[in-house]
C-alpha positions in Angstrom: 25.9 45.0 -64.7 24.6 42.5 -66.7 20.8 42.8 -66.0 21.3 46.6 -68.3 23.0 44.7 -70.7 20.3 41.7 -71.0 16.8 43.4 -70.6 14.8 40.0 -70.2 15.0 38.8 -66.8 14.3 35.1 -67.7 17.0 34.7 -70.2 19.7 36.4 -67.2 18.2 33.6 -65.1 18.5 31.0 -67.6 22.3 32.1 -68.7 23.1 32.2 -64.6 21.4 28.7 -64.3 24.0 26.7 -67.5 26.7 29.3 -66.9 27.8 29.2 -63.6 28.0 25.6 -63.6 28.7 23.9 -67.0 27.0 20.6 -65.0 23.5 22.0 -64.7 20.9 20.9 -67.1 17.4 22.0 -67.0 14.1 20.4 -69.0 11.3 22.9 -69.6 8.8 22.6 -66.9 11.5 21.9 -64.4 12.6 25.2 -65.1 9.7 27.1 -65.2 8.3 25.6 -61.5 12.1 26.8 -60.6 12.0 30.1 -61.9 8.2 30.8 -61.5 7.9 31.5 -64.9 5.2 30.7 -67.6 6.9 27.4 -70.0 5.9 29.5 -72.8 8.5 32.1 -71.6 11.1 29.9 -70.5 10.4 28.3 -73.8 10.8 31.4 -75.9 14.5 31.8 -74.2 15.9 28.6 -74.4 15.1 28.6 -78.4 17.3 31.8 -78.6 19.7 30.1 -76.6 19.6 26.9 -78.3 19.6 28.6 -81.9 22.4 31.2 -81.0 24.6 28.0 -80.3 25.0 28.8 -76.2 22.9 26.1 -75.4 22.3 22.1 -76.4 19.8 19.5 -76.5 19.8 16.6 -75.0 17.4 14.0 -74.8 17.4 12.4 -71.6 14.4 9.4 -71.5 12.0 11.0 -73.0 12.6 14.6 -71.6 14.5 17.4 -73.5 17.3 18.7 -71.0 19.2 22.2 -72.0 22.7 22.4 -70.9 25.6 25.1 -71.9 27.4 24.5 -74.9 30.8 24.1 -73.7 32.2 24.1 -77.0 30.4 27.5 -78.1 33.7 30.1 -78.3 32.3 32.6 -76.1 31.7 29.8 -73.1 34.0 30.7 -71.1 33.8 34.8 -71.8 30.3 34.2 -71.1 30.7 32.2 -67.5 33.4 35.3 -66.8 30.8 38.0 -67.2 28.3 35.8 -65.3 30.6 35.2 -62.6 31.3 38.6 -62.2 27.7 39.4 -62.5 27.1 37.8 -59.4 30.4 38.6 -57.8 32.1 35.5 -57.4 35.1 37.4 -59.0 35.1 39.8 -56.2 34.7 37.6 -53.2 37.8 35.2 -54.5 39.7 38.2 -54.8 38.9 39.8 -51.7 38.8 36.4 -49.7 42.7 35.9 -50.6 44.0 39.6 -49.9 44.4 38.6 -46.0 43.2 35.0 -45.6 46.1 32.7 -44.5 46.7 29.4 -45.6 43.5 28.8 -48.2 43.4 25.7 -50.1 40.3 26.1 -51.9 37.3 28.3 -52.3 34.1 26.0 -52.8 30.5 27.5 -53.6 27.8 25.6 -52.8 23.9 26.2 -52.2 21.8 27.6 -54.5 24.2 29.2 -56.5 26.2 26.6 -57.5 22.9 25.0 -58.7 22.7 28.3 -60.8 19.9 30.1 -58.8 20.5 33.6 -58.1 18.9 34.0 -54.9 20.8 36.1 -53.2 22.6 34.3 -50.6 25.8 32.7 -51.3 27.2 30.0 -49.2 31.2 29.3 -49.5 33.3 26.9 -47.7 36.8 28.3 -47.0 39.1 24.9 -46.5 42.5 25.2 -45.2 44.8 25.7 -42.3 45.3 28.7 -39.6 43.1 31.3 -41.4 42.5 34.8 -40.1 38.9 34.4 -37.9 39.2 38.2 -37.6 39.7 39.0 -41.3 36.9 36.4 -42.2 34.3 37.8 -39.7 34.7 41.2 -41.2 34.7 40.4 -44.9 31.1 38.8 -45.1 30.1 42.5 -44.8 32.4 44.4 -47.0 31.5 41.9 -49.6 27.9 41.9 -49.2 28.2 45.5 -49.8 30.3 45.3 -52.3 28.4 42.6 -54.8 24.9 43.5 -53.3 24.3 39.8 -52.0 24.8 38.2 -48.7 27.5 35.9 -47.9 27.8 33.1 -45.2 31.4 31.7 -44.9 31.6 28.3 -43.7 35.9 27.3 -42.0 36.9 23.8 -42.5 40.1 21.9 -42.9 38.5 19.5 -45.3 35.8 19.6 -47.8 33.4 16.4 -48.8 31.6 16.5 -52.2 28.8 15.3 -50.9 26.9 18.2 -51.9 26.3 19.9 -55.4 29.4 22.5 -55.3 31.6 25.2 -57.5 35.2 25.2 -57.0 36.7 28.7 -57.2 39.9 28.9 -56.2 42.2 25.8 -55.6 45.7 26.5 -54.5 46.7 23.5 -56.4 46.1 25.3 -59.6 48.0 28.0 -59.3 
C-alpha cells in the first residue's frame, strides 16, 4: 500500500523506523549499518525528512540523532498510514473480534524498534482468552497483512523490553 505510494525504499524504512514508535531516534551511520544502506542514501532521506518538517535534530554528545517530529500536523495521519502499512490496524482489529478478556495488546521485537522485518511478535495480556481463537488467527492474519505473527498469552506484562502498546482496555 504504501511502498506504491512512496517509490524509495529507504525513506519507507526510515518513516516505519520514527513513525511507528515516536521514541526511536536514529544517528546516520547507525542507521545505515541497520538498514544496509549506503550513509549517503540514508543521508539524502533524512534531509527530505528533516526539511519537509517530519523529522528533528537533535544533538545528542556529539552525534546528530533524527527522531519524528511529534508536533508536525500530519504526525499522527502519518503513524495511521504506517501502522496500517504494516498491519497493526488489522491484527488489533481482528485480535478483539473473539478474544475474551484482553487487557492490552503490546508489540514488541523488531517492530516496535521500527524494523520492518517481517515477523511481528505481540503479547496478548489478560484473563480467560480463547486458546482456540488465538491459535487460528496467527494464520488468517499472516495472510491477511502479508507478515508472520507469533502471539505470546500472559496475565501480566513487564516493560522490561522496548515495546508498542496497541490496544489498552483502560483507554477505551
Amino acid at each position: 500500500m504504501l511502498g506504491e505510494l512512496i517509490t524509495s525504499k529507504t525513506r519507507l524504512r526510515l518513516l516505519i523506523k520514527f513513525f511507528v514508535s515516536q521514541a526511536n531516534r536514529g544517528h546516520l551511520n547507525g542507521l545505515a549499518n541497520e538498514m544496509g544502506e549506503s550513509t549517503n542514501g540514508i543521508r539524502k532521506e533524512l534531509n527530505h525528512l528533516q526539511e519537509a518538517g517530519y523529522l528533528k535534530k537533535v544533538k545528542v554528545n556529539n552525534k546528530v540523532e533524527y527522531k519524528a517530529n511529534i508536533d508536525h500536523p500530519l504526525f499522527e495521519p502519518l503513524r495511521k498510514v504506517v501502522f496500517k502499512h504494516l498491519g497493526l490496524e488489522d491484527l488489533v482489529e481482528k485480535v478483539l473480534e473473539r478474544i475474551g478478556d484482553l487487557d492490552k495488546i503490546i508489540l514488541i521485537g523488531d517492530y516496535a524498534k521500527g524494523n520492518d522485518t517481517g515477523i511481528i511478535e505481540v503479547f496478548l495480556i489478560g484473563q480467560e482468552l480463547n486458546m482456540e481463537y488465538i491459535s487460528q488467527l496467527e494464520n488468517k492474519i499472516e495472510s491477511l497483512i502479508g507478515r508472520t505473527v507469533n502471539f505470546y498469552l500472559a496475565s501480566k506484562f513487564l516493560a522490561d523490553k522496548e515495546h508498542i502498546i496497541l490496544f489498552n482496555s483502560k483507554d477505551k
